[in-house]
Every structure is written in C-alpha cells, then in structure tokens.
C-alpha positions as CSV (number, residue, x, y, z in Angstrom):
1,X,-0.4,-16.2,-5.3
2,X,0.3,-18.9,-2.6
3,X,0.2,-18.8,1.3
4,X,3.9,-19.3,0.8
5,X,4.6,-16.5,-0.9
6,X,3.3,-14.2,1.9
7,X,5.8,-13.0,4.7
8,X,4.2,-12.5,8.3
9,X,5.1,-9.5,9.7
10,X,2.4,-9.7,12.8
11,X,-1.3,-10.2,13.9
12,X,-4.2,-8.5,15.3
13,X,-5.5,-8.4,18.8
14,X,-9.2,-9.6,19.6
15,X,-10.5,-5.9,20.6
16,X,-11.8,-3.6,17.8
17,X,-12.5,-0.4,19.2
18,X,-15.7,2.4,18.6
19,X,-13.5,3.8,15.6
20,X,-12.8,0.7,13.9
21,X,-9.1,0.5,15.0
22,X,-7.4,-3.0,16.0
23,X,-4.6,-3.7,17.8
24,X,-1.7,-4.9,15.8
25,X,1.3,-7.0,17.6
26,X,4.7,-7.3,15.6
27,X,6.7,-10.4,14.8
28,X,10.2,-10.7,16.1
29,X,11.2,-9.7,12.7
30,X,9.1,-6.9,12.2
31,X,10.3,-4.1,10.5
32,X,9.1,-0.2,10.7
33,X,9.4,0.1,7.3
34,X,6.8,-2.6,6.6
35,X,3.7,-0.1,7.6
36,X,4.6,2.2,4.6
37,X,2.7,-0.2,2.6
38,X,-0.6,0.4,2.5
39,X,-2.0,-3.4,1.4
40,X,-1.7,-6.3,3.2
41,X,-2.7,-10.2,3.1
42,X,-4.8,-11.1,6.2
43,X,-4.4,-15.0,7.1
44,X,-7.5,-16.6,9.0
45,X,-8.1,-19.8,11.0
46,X,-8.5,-22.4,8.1
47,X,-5.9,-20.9,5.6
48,X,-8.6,-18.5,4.5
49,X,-6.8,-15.1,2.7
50,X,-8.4,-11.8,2.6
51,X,-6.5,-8.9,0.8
52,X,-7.1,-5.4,2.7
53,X,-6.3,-1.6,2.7
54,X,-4.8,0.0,5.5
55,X,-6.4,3.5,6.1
56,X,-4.4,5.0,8.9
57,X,-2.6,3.9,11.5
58,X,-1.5,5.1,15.1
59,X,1.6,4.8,16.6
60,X,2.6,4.8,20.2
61,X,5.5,3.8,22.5
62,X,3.2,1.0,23.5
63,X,1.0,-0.1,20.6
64,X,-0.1,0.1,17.3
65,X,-3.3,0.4,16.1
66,X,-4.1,-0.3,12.6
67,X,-7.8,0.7,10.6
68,X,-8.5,-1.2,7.4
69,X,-10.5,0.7,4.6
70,X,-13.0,-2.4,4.4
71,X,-15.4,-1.7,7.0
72,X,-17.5,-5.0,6.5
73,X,-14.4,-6.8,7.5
74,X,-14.7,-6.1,11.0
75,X,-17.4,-8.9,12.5
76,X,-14.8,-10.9,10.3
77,X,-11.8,-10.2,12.8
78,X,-13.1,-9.8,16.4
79,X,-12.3,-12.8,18.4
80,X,-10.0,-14.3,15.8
81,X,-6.4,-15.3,15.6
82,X,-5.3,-13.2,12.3
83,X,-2.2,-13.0,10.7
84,X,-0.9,-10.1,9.1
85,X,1.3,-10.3,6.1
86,X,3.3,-8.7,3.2
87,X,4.1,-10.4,-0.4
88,X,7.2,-11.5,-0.9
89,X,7.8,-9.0,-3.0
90,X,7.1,-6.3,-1.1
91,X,9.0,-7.5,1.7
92,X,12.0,-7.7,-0.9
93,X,11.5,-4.6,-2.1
94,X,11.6,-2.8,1.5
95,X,14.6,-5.0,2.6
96,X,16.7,-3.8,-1.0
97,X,17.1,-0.4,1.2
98,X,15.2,1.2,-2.1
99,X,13.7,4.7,-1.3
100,X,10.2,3.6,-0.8
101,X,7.7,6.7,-0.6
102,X,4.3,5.9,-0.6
103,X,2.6,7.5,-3.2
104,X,-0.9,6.5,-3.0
105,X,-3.3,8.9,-2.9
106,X,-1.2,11.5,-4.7
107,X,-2.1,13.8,-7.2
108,X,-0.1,13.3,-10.7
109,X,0.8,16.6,-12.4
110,X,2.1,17.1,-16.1
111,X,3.0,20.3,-17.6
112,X,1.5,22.2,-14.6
113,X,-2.2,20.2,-15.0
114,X,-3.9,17.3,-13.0
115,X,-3.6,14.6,-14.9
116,X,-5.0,11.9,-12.1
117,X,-4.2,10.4,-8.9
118,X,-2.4,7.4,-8.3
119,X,-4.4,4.4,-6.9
120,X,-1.4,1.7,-7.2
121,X,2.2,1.0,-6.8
122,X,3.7,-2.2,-7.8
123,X,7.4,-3.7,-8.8
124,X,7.8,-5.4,-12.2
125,X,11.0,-7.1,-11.0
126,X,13.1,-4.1,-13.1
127,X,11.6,-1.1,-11.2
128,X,8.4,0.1,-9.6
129,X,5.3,1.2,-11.3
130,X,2.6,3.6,-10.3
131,X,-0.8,3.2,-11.4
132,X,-2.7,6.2,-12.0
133,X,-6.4,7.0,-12.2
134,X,-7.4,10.1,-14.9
135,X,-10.7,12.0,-14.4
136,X,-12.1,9.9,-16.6
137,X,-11.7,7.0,-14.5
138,X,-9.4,5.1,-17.0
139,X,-6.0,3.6,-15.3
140,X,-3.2,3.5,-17.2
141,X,0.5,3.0,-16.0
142,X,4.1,4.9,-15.1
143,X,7.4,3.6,-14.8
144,X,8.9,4.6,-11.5
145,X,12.1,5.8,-13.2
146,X,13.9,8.9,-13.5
147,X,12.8,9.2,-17.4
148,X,9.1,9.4,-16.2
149,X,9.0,10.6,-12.7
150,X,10.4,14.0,-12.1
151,X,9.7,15.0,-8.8
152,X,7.7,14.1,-5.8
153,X,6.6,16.4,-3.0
154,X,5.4,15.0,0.2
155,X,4.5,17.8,1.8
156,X,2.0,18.7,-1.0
157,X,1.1,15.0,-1.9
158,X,2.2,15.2,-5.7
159,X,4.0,13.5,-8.0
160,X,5.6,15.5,-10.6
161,X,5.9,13.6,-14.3
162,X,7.2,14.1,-17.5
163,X,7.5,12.5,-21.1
164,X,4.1,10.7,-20.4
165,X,2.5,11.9,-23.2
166,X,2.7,8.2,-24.9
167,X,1.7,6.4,-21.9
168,X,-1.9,8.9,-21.8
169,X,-3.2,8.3,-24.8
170,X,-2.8,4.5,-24.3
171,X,-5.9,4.9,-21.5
172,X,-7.9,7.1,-23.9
C-alpha cells in the first residue's frame, strides 16, 4: 500500500493525557461513520506510516479523544503533526451506505458452541470477510454473506454462523 491510497480523515493534537487518550481534530470532510473502524494509518513528519488499533474512543460536543491499543506509540506522537487516515477501501466501503457493524471483538457461535472470536474484518472487493480466531489460536476466514453469517447481536457481542463446517477444518 501507498501514501496515496490512504484517505485523511483528521490529526491528533500535541497533548496526550494520564490515560493515554489524544485529542483528535476532524477534516472538513470527516465523517461519523469513519470511527466505526477500528484501524487506522497514522502519517508522520517525513512520510513515515505507522498502522494502529483504536481501543476506545470518547465523544463530546466539543472533542474527541481517541486511545490507540499500542501503548509504546505514545513518546512517538507528543509534540508531532500526525495525520490520521483510513484506506481507500475502507473509506469506500463506509461511503457505499453498506451496513457496517463492527464486529471485532465478537464471539462466533456455531450450532450453539464457541467456535472463536473474530480478530479481523476486511472487503475482498465482492463482500466483506471476517477473520476469526479458534481456541486454538488458528485463523481461518468467513464470508460476510447471508449463506455464512446468520445473525449478529450487538447487544450480546456475537456473531451467529452457519454452514461453516468446510471453512473449520481448513484451519485445523
């Protein structure tokens, strides 16, 4: 992946505060939907690219701080000029008006059992695809489609799937 291919959507402030949070200041063309994904392409002085995790965020009428799940970045960012920014593809995906639900983090049930959690999302350029994580530790992948994915509760953090039975033994 290129610089061009990433999409600024903002940048952080220069104050990191005792919980790790930093301040993040929206583009013009900023969009709400572009928090609900959870990794982002940080641009530094000198074209230099880090990819990071977003851990939580808080919102107010004012502000929006922003905590990265890589703690050793933060000597990295204070007193910098950092960009903030989405692939292209996830900025396409968002703008499509799909019904994006974050799903990281959820637990992946099949036939009533826990069959792993998923660590990933991406979009093949036909649909999206979640990447799941057994108890074993092995990945293996799941079309988001209606054939595979049967329901999602996000309320209770699960993703409901079926007819995956091919797509399991693949990882073992």
């Amino acid at each position: 992946m290129r610089i061009s291919d990433l999409y600024q959507i903002g940048r952080l402030g220069n104050f990191i505060n005792e919980d790790g949070y930093i301040q993040f200041k929206k583009d013009d063309s900023f969009q709400p939907d572009y928090l609900s994904i959870n990794d982002f392409f940080l641009i530094f002085s000198k074209n230099r690219v880090r990819f990071v995790t977003k851990e939580h965020i808080i919102e107010s009428d004012r502000k929006i701080l922003i905590k990265f799940k890589e703690p050793e970045l933060l000597p990295d960012l204070a007193g910098q000029k950092v960009k903030v920014c989405l692939s292209k593809k996830d900025i396409n995906f968002i703008q499509a008006g799909t019904d994006y639900i974050n799903t990281n983090g959820f637990n992946v049930m099949f036939k009533q059992q826990l069959i792993g959690v998923v660590v990933d999302f991406f979009d093949n350029g036909a649909h999206g695809v979640i990447v799941v994580k057994n108890v074993n530790e092995k990945e293996f992948m799941i079309p988001f489609i209606d054939i595979y994915i049967s329901k999602i509760s996000e309320e209770r953090r699960l993703v409901f799937v079926q007819d995956v039975e091919d797509l399991i033994t693949l990882c073992e």
